[in-house]
N, C-alpha and C positions, 0 to 999 in steps of 0.2 A: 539337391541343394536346399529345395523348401523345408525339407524337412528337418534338415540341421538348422536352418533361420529359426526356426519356431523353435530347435531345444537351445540354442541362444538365448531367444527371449526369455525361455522359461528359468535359464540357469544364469540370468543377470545378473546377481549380486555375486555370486562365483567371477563372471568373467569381468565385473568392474573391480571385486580386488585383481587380479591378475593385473588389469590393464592401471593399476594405480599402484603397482608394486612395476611394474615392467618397465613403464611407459619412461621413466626419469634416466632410467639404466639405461634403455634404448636411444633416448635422445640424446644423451650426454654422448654413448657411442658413436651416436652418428654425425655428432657435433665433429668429433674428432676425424672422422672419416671425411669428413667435407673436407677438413681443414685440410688433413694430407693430401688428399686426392682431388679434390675439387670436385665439381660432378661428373667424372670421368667413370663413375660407379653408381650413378644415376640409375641406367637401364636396369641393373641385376638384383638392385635391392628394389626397385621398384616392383620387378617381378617376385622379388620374395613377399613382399606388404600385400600384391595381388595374387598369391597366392592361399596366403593364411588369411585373408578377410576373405578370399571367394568362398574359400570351404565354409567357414563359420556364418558368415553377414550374407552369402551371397552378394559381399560388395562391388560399386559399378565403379569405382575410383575415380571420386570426383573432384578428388585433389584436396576436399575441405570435411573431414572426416566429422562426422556429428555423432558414431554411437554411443560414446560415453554420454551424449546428452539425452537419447533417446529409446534408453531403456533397451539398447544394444539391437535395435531395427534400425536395416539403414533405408532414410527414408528416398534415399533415390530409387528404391524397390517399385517404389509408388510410381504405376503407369502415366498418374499425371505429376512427375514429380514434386509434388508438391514437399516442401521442407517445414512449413511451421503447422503441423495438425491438419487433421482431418476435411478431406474437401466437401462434406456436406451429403455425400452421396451413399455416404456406408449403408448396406443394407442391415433391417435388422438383427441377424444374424453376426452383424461384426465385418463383413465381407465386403469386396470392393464390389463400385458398382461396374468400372469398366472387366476386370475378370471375377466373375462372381465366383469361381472354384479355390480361388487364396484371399485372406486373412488380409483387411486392410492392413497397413503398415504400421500406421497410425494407431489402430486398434491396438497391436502388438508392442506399437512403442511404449505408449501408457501402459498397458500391464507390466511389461518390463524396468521402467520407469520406479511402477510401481513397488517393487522388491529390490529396490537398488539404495543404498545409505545416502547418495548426491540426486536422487531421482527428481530435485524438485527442480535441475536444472532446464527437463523439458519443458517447462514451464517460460523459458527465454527464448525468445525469436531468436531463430538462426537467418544470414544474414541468405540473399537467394548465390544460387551454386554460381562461379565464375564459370562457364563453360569451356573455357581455352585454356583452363587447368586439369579437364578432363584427361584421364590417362596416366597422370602425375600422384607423384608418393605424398601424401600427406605424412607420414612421421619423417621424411626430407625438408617441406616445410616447419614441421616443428624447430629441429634443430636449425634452419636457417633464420628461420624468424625471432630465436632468444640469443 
């Protein structure tokens, strides 16, 4: 899985068109699936959104999805979760200080960030994770929240 994280970041501006061509299709879909079904189809798509972000992000589903903002790292990776940049500790190497064998997060976000056409949105506080929406579909939130 790390090692598809890392050709993520590296293939950013690939996966942010994707995700800005897809993303309108997808929500408007599942706009209408709520609407029929209510969330009685919760569990299966939430396992499908946990499925194609674990391959690609190595995603932890934290219910409030920030790759599009982060250079397509997701920053719950980060052993101290931290969500707005870097905790201070990165070695200079780029690498975390609590597992020094993987690529801070952060490090990774910026680069990806960096090759992205919207990349200067890493650049905005993200707000901290609700933790009792762990587990939960963020593109389910999408469509419920417009």
């Amino acid at each position: 899985m790390y090692s598809v994280r890392l050709w993520s970041v590296r293939h950013s501006r690939k996966l942010e068109w994707v995700y800005n061509t897809l993303n309108p299709v997808v929500v408007t879909m599942l706009k209408g699936v709520v609407k029929v079904f209510g969330n009685r189809l919760d569990r299966p798509i939430t396992a499908v959104e946990a499925a194609a972000k674990g391959l690609f992000f190595d995603c932890k589903m934290c219910g409030d999805c920030a790759l599009s903002k982060t250079g397509m790292s997701c920053p719950m990776n980060c052993p101290k979760t931290i969500r707005n940049g870097p905790c201070g500790g990165v070695r200079e190497n780029g690498h975390c200080e609590v597992k020094p064998e993987m690529r801070c997060v952060w490090v990774a976000a910026w680069d990806g960030a960096s090759r992205m056409k919207g990349g200067d949105a890493i650049k905005q506080a993200n707000f901290a994770v609700d933790h009792s929406k762990r587990g939960t579909s963020s593109w389910l939130k999408m469509a419920r929240d417009d």
